[in-house]
C-alpha positions, 0 to 999 in steps of 0.5 A: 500500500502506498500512503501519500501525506499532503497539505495545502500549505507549509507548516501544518505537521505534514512530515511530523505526521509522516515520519511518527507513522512511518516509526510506529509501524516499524516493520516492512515500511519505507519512506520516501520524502518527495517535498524535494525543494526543502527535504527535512523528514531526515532530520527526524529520521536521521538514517544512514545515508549508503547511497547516492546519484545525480538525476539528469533530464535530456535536454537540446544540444545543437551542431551550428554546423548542421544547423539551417536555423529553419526554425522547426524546433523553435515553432515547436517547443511550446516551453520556449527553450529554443530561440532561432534568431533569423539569419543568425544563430540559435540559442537554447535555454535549458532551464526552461527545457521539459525534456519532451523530446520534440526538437530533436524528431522534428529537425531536418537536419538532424542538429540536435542531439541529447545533453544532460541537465543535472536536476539533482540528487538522489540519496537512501539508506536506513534507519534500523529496519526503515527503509529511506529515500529522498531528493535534493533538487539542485538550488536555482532548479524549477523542474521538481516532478522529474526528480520526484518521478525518480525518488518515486522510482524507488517504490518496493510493492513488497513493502507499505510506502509512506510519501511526505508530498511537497505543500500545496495543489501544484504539479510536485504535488499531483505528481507525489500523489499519483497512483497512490492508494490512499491521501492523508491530509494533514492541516491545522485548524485555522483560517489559513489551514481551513482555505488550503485544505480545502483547495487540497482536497479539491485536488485529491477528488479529482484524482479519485483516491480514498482520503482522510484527514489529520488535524494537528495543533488542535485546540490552538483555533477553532472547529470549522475544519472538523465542520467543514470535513464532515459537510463534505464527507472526509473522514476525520482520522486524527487530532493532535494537540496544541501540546508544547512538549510537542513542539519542543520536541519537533523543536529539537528534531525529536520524534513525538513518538519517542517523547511522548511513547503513548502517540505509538499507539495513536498512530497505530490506530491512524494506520488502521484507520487507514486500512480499513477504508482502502479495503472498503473503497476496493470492495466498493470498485 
């Protein structure tokens, strides 16, 4: 099963959520923090990094010898990362390369051929028996989902995979949540936390995947995100409170479950919880 924890903003205790369940059910479990532009379930974790590759994407490289400038590749590209200045020279711009391939089919002269663009890293290891993987996307660097797309790659279909999804609606996060089985939202009941959950969970329908939501920091506002989950039917799974040992733990990079032992238990129950409406929503299907 793999579980993708989102937010539709920062700061909600998304990856507090992520790494203490993730702890609790201890055996045959992985994480994967997919939120690459600011990595930080490893802090928590703190794992034995044993492994780690550079990511590359393919993008343009032009021969001016073979190059007629007739333009074909420049009217293509939707992204505007090939420029034909006429009669003169072509330039390319591979920051704003997706890597779609087109420019190189098209030409006639066959000018264009495949470099490399380093996007970032890759790095895994372990913390005991948990199994842990991250990105790093290179600083200045704009195109995240390929490199969630890889830390993706390293889902193990043997084993519960636990996603710490970036923040927000945007296409990092659509790409951390696809073809997952069940999103669990994570927000904090405030006017803020209120609006992007719901913006959140817009998204999750129409993705079509079982959801369930968290709210963390509870009794810090008020109770208008529990109203609105239950006018709209998403299940209310777990509370955390507005606890100060909880915050000087997250404080110092300690877990909630290790300060605080009896949130195993608690977390264990979320784990249920979730179970048990993804082998609902598979009967249903």
């Amino acid at each position: 099963m793999i579980i993708s924890i989102a937010s539709g903003k920062g700061g909600t205790g998304k990856t507090t959520v992520a790494t203490n369940l993730a702890v609790s059910v201890e055996k045959n479990v992985q994480l994967l923090d997919c939120d690459v532009e600011e990595p930080n379930a490893h802090l928590f974790i703190r794992p034995e990094f044993d492994h780690k590759e550079p990511v590359t994407v393919s993008v343009p490289e032009i021969d001016e010898k073979k190059c007629t400038l007739c333009g074909e590749c420049s009217e293509l590209c939707q992204f505007k990362a090939i420029a034909v200045i006429p009669d003169t020279t072509i330039l390319t711009f591979p920051e704003l390369c997706h890597s779609c391939g087109g420019c190189w089919e098209v030409c006639p002269e066959d000018a264009i051929t495949k470099g490399k663009r380093e996007l970032g890293i890759i790095e895994s290891g372990n913390h005991g028996s948990l199994e842990f993987v991250h990105g790093r996307l290179r600083v200045g660097e704009a195109m995240a989902p390929p490199l969630i797309k890889k830390v993706r790659s390293y889902i193990n279909p043997d084993k519960l995979t636990i996603i710490d999804a970036p923040p927000g609606t945007s296409c990092p996060v659509i790409e951390s949540m696809r073809d997952t089985d069940f999103v669990l939202l994570v927000t904090e009941p405030t006017p803020f936390g209120l609006h992007d959950m719901k913006l959140a969970f817009e998204a999750v329908k129409t993705l079509k995947i079982p959801t369930g939501l968290v709210i963390n920091r509870m009794g810090l506002g008020d109770d208008k995100v529990r109203e609105y989950a239950d006018q709209v039917g998403l299940p209310f799974l777990m509370g955390i409170p507005f606890d100060r040992r909880i915050a000087e733990a997250y404080s110092i990079g300690q877990m909630i479950v290790d300060t605080l032992p009896e949130y195993k238990e608690k977390f264990l129950e979320l784990y249920q919880r979730i179970t048990d409406i993804v082998e609902q929503a598979g009967l249903s299907e």
